[in-house]
PAMAR-13286 format. One record per residue: residue in three letters; x, y, z of N, C-alpha, C, O in turn. Coordinates in steps of 0.05 Angstrom, whole numbers, plus 32768, in hexadecimal, padded with zeros to 4 digits. Layout:
ALAXYZXYZXYZXYZ...
***
This chain:
UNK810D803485088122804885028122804F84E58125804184D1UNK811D806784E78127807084C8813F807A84C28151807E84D2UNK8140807E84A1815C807B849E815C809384878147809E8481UNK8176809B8479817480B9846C819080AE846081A0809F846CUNK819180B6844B81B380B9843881C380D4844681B780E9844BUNK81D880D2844A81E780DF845E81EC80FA843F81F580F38429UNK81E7810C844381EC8126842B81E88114841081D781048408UNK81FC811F840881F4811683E1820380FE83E38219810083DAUNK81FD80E883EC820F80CF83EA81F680B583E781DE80B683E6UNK820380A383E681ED808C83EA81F58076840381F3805E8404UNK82008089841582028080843281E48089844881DD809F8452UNK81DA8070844B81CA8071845881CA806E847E81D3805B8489UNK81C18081848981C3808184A781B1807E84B3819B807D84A8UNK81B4807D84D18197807584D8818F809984EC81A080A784F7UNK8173809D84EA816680BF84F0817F80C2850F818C80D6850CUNK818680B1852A819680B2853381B780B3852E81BE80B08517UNK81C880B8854081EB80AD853781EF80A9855281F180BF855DUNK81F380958561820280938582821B809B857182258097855BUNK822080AA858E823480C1858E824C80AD85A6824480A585BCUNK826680A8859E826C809E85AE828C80A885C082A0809A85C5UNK828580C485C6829280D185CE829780C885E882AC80CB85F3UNK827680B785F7827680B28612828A809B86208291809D8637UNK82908088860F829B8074861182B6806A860682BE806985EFUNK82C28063861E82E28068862082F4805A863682FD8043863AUNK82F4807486418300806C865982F78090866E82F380A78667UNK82FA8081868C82EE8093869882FC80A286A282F280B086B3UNK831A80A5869A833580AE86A3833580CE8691833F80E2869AUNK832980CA8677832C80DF866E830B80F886688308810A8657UNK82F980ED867C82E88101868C82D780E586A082D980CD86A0UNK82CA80F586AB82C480E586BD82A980DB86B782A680C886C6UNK829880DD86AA827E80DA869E828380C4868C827380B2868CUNK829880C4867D82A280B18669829D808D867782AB8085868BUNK828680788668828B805D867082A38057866482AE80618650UNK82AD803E867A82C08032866C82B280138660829C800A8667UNK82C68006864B82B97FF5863B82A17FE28644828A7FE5863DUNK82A77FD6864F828D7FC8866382737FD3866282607FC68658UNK82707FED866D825B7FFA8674825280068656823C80108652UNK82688003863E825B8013862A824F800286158245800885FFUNK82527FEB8620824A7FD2860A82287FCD8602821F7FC585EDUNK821D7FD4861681F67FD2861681F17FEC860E81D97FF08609UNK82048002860B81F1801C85FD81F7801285DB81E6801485CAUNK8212800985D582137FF985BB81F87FE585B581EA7FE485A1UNK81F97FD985C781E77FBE85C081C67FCE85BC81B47FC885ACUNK81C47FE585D381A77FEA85CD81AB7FFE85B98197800C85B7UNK81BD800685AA81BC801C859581B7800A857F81A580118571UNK81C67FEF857681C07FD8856981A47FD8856981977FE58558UNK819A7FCA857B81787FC2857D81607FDA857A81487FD6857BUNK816B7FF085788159800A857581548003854B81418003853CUNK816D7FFD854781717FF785278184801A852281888025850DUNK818B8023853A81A98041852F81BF802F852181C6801A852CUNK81C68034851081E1801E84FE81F5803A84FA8206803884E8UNK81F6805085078205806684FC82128068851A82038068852EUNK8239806C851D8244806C853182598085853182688084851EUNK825B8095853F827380AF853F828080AC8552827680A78568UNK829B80AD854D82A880B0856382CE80C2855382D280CD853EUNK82DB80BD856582F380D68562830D80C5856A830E80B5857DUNK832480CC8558834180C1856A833D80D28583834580C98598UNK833480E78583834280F5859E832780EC85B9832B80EE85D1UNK830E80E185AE830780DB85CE830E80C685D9830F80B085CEUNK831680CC85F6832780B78605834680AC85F98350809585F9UNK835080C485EF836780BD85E2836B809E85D1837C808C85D2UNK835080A485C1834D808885B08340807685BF833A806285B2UNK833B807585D1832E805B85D78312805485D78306804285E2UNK8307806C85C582EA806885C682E1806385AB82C9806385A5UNK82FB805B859682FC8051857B82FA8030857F82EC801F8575UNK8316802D859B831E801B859B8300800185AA82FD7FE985A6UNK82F0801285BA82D7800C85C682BF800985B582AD7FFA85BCUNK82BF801585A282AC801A859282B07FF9857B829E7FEA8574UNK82D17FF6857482D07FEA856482C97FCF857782B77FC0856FUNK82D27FCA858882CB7FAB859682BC7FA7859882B47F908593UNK82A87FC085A582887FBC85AE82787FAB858F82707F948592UNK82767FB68578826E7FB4856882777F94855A826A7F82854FUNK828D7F96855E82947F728562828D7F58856882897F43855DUNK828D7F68858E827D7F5985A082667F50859D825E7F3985A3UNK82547F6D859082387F61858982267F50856A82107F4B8561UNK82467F4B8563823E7F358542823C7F48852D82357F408517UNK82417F6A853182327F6D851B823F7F74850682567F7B8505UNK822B7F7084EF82427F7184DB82467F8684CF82347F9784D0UNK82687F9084BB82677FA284B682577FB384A0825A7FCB849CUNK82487FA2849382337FB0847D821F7FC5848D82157FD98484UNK821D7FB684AC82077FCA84B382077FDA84BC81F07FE184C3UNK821D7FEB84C382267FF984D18239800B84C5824A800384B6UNK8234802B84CB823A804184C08254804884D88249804784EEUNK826E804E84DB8281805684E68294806F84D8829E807284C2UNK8292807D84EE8294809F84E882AF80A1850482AB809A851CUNK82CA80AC84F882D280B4850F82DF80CA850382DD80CE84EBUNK82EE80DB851582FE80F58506832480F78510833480E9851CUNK8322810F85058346811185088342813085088331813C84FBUNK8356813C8519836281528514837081588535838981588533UNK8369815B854D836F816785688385814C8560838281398552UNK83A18156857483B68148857C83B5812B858383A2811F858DUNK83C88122857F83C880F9858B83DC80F9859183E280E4859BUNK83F3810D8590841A810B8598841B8122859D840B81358597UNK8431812285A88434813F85B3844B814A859B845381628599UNK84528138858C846581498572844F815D85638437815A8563UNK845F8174855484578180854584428176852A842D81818523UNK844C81638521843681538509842F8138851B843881228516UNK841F813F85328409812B853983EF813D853F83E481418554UNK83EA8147852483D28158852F83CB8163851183D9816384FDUNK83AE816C851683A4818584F783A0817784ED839C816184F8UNK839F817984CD839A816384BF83A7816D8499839C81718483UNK83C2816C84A483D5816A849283D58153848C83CA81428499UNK83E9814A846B83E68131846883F68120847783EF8108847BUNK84048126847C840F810984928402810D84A683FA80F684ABUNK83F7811C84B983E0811584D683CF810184C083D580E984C2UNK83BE810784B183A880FE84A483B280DD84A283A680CA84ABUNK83CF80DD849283D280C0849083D780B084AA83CE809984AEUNK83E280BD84B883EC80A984D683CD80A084DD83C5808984E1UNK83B980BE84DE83A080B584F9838C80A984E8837A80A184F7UNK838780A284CB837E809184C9837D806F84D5836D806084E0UNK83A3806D84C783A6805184CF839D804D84EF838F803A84F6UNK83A5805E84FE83A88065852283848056851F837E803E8522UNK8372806C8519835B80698522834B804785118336803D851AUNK8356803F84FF834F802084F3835D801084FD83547FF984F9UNK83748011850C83797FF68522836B7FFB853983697FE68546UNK83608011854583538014855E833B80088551833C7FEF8553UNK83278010854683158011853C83137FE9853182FF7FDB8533UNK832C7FE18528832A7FCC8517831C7FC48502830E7FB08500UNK83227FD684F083117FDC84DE83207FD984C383387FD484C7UNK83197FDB84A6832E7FDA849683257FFD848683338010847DUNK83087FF8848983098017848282EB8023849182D680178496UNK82F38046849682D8804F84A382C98057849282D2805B847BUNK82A6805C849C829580658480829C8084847C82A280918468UNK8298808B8496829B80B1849982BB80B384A182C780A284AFUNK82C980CB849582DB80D884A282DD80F284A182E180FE848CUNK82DB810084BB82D5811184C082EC812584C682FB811D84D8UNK82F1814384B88305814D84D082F3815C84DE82E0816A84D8UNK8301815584FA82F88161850E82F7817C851882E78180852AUNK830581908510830881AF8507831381B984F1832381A984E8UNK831181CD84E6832381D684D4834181D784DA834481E084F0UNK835181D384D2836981D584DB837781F384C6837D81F484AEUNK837781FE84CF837A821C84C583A0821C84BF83AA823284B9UNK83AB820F84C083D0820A84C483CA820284AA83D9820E849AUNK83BC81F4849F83C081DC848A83B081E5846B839881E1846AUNK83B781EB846083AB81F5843B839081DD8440839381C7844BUNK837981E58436836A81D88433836981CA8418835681BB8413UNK837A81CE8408837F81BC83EC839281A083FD838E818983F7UNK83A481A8841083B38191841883A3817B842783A281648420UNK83938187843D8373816F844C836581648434835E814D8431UNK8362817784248344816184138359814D83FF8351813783F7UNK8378815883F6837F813F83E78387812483FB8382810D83F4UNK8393812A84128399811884268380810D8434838880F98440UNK836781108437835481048430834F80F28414834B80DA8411UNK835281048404834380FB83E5835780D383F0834C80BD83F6UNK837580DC83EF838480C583EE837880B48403837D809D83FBUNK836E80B384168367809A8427834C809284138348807A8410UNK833E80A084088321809083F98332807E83E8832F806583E9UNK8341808883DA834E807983C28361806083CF8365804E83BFUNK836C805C83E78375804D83FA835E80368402836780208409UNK8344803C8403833B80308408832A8029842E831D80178439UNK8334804884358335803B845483248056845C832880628471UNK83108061844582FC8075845382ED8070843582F6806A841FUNK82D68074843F82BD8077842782B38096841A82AF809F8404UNK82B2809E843682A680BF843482B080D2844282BB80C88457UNK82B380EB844182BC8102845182A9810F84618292810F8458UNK82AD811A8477829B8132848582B1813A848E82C88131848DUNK82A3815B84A082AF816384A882A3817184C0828B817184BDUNK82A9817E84D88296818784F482A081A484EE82A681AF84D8UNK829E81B0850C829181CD851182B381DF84FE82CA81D884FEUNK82A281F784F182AE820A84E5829D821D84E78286821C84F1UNK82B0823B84D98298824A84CC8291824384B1829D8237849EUNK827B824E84B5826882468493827882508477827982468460UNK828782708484829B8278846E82AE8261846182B6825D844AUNK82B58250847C82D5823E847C82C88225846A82D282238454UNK82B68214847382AB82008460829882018444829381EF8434UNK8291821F844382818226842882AB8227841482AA821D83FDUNK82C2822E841B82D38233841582DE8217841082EF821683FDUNK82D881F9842082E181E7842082D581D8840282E281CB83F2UNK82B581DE840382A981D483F482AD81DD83D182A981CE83BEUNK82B981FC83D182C5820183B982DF81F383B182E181E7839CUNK82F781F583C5830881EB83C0830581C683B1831081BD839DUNK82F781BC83BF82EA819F83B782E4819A839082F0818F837EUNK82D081A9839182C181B2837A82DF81B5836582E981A48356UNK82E781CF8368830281D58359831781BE8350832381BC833AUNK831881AD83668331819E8367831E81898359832981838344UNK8309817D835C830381618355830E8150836D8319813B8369UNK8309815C8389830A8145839882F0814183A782E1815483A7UNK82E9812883B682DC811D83BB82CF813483D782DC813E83EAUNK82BA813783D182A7814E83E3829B813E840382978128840CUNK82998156840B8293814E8428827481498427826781578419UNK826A81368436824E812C8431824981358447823181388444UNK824D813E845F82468142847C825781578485826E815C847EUNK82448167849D824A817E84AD823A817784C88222817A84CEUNK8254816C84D8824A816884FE82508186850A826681908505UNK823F81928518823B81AA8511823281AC852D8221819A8531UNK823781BE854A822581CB8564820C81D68555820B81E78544UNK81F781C5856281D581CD855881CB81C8856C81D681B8857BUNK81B181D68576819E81CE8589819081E68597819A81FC859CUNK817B81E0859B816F81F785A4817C820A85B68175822185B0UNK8189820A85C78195821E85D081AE822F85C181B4824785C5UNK81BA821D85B081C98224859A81C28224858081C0820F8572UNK81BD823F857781AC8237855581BC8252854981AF8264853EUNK81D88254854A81E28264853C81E9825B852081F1826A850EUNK81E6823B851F81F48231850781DB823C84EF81E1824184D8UNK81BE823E84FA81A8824C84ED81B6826084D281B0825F84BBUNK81C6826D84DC81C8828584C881D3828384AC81CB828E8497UNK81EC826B84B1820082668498820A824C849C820082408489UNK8214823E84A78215821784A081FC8215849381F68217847BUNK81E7820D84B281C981F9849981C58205848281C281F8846DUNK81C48222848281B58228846481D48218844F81CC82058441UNK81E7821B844D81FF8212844581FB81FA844381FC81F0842DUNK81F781EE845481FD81D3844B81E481BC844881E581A4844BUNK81CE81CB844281AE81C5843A81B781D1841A81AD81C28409UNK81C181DF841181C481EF83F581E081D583ED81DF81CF83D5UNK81EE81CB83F6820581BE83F081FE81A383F18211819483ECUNK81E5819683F681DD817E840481EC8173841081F3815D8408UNK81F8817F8428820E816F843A81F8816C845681ED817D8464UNK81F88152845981EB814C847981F28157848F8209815C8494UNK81E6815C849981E9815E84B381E1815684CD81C9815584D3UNK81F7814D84E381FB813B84F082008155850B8216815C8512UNK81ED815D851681F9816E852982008164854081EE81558549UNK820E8166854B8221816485658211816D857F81FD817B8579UNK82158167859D8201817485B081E7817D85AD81DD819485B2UNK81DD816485A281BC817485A181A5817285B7818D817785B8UNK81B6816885C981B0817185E581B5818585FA81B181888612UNK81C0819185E981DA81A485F981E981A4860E81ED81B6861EUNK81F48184860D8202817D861D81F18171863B81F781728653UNK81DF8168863181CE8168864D81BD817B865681AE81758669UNK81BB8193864C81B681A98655819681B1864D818881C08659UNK819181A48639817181A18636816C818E8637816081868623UNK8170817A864C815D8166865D815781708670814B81628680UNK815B818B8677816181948690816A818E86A7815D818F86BCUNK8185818786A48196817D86BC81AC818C86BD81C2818186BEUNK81A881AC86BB81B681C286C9819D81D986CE819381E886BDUNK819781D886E5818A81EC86F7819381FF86F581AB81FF86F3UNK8183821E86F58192823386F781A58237871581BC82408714UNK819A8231872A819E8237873E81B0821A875281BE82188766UNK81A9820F874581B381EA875681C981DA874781CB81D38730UNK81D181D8875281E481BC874281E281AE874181DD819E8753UNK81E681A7871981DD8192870A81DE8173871781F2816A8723UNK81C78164871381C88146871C81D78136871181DB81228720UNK81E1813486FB81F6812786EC8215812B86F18220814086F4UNK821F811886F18236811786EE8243812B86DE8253813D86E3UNK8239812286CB8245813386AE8240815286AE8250816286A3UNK822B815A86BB821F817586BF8228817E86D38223819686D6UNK823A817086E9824C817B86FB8267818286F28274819586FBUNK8271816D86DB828E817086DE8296818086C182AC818886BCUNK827C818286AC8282818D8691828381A38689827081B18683UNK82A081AB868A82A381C48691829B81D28676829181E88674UNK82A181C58664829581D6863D827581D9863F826981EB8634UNK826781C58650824A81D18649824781E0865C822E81E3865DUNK825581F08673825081FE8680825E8219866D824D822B866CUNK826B821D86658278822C8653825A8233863B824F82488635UNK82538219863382428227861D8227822A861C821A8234860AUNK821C821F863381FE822B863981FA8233865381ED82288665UNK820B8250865481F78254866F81EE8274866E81F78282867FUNK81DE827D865D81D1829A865781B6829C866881AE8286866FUNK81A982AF866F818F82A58674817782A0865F8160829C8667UNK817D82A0864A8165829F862F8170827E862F815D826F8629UNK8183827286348188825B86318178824486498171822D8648UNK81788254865781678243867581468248866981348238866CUNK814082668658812C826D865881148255863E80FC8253863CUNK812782498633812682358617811C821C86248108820E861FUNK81318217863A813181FB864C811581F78659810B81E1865DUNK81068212866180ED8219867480D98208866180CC81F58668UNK80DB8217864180C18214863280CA81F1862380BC81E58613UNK80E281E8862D80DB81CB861D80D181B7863A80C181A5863AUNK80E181C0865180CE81B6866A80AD81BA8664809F81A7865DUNK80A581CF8665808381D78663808281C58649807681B08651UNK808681C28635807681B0862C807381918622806381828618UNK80908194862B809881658639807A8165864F806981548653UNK8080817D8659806881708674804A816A866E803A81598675UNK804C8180865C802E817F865580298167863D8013815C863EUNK8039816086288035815086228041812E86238046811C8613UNK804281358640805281178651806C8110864D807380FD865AUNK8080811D86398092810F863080B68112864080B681098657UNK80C58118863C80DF811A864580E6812F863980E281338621UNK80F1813E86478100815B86378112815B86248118816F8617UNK811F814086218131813F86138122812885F4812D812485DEUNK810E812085FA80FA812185E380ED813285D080E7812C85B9UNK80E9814D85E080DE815F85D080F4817485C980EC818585B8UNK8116817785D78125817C85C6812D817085AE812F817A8598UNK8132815B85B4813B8147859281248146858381298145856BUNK810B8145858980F6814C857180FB8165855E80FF81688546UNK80F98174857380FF81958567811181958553810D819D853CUNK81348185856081478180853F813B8171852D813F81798516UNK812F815F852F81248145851F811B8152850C8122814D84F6UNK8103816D851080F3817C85008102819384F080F7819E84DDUNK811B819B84FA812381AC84E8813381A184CE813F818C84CEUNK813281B184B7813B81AD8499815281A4849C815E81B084AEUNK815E81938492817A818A848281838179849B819481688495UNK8179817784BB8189816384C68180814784BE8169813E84BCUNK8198813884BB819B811C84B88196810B84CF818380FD84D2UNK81AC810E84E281AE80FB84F481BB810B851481D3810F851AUNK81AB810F851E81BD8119854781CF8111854781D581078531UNK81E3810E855981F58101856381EE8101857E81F38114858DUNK81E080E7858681E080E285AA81EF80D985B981FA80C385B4UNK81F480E485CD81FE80D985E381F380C985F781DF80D08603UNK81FE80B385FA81EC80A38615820180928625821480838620UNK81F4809C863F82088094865481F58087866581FF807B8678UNK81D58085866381C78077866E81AD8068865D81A480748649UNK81A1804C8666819380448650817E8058864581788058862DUNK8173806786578159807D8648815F8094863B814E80A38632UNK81808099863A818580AD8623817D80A5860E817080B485FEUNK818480898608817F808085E58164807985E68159808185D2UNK8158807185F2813E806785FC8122808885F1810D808A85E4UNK8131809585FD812480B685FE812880B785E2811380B285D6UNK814180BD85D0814580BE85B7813E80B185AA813C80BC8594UNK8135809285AA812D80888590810B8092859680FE80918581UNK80FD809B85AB80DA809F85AF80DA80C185A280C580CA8599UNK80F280D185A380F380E9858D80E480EE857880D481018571UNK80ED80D6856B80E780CF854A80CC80D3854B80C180E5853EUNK80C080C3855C809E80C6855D809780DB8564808080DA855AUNK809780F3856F809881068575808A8122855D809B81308551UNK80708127855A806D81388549806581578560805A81598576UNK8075816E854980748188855880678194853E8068818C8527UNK805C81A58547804981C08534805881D2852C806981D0853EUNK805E81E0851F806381FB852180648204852B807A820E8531UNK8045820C853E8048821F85568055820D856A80578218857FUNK805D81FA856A806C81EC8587808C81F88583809A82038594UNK809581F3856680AD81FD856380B48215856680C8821A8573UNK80A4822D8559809C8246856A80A2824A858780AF825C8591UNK8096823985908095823A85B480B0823885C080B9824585D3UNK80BA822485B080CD822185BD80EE822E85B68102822D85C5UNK80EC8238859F81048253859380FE8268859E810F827485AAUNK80E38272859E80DF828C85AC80F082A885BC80F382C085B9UNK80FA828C85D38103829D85E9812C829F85E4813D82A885F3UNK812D829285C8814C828985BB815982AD85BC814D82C185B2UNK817082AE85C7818382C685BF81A082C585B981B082B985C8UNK81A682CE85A981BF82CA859581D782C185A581D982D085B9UNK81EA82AD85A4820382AD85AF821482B185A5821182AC858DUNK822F82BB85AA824D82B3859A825282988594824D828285A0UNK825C829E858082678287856F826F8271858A8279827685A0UNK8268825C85808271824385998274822D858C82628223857FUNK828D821F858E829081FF8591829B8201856D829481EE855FUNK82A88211856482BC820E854982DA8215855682EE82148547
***
């Protein structure tokens, strides 16, 4: 496993991030393991040598902080080696300030997500959208205050427009507060609108990038058929990746990474994550695994060399979408 300094920092991650959106409880989707079942994708994300972990207060209404932190317990490891990334912003109460990331949300869901988590402080903290209600001088000092607290190391931040975070990154700058090292960002071959203004943005800003669904949800392993219904669980009941890939230039993408897993023996979802592996400024995927050969497929990625003309091949048949997943 290789490893990369997460943007301009001297936080080192590993070329993967298990993504641990999957693991929870199965109450709040159905694809979701509950703890038990999510303990050996920990253990084999461990033994791959991935030391970088994401997860959210809001999946599984916390319990996939609370899963994440035991798992990692369970398995001895210690906290030097291990990179922990979770975020804040979508609701935890149904009051008016249990949500966004004003400074009191910011202060409550920290503490919230470090007793789930059991942690005293996380490496990444991430907000999870822009929260457009809230002055962006008020988020980055109510951040700035948890570094100085002691109970976060570094900032990121996920999906925006490029206008909204090139705007975050000035504000930073101006104020003298502590800058966002990371952008989790919708990337992947069927989605490459971030092409235009994030990556160049945040390749010019040295902020990492950690893109989000770089499988597209399942959708380039090919386990949604144009015509049949999907074999997966998750591909039956997910109703957002049915929402965000179903064009026909998007099935037409899925054709040319089938044709050439086949031809060169591999798994389709090998020669999608190569394809990110190879483009400029990404750091680290964020995977999902709900079975042992997701991670299994992802760590044989890495090895994975594409040409030019392979990457060619397989953008080709790419056509523009609306904005998705900010």
């Amino acid at each position: 496993m290789d490893f990369l300094p997460l943007g301009n920092s001297g936080l080192e991650v590993s070329r993967l991030c298990l993504g641990c959106m999957s693991y929870g409880s199965s109450k709040a989707r159905e694809w979701i393991l509950n703890e038990e079942a999510a303990l050996p994708f920990y253990q084999q994300a461990i033994e791959a040598g991935i030391n970088f972990f994401d997860t959210a207060d809001l999946y599984s209404q916390g319990m996939s902080e609370e899963v994440t932190g035991r798992a990692l317990k369970k398995l001895g490891v210690r906290r030097e080696q291990v990179v922990i990334a979770t975020k804040v912003f979508y609701p935890t109460g149904t009051s008016p300030n249990e949500r966004g990331t004003s400074k009191k949300h910011v202060r409550h869901a920290i503490d919230a997500s470090l007793r789930r988590l059991g942690l005293d402080y996380v490496d990444l903290y991430q907000i999870h959208r822009y929260d457009r209600s809230t002055p962006m001088e008020e988020t980055l000092e109510a951040l700035t205050d948890l570094i100085k607290q002691g109970k976060v190391l570094y900032l990121g931040a996920s999906s925006m427009a490029a206008w909204e975070f090139a705007k975050f990154v000035s504000v930073a700058k101006a104020n003298g507060f502590p800058r966002f090292i990371s952008m989790q960002n919708h990337y992947n071959l069927v989605y490459r609108e971030e092409e235009h203004e994030m990556i160049p943005l945040c390749r010019e800003e040295n902020v990492g990038i950690i893109p989000w669904s770089p499988l597209a949800r399942g959708f380039l392993a090919g386990n949604r058929p144009r015509s049949a219904e999907s074999e997966t669980v998750r591909g039956k009941t997910d109703a957002s990746a049915q929402r965000l890939y179903h064009q026909e230039s998007d099935y037409q993408v899925i054709d040319r990474v089938i044709d050439m897993a086949k031809k060169r023996g591999l798994s389709n979802a090998q020669i999608a994550l190569a394809w990110m592996l190879h483009k400029p400024g990404i750091t680290s995927p964020i995977i999902g695994a709900t079975k042992p050969h997701h991670l299994e497929e992802a760590v044989k990625a890495l090895e994975v060399q594409l040409t030019q003309d392979d990457i060619e091949y397989l953008e080709e048949p790419y056509q523009p979408h609306q904005v998705l997943g900010i």
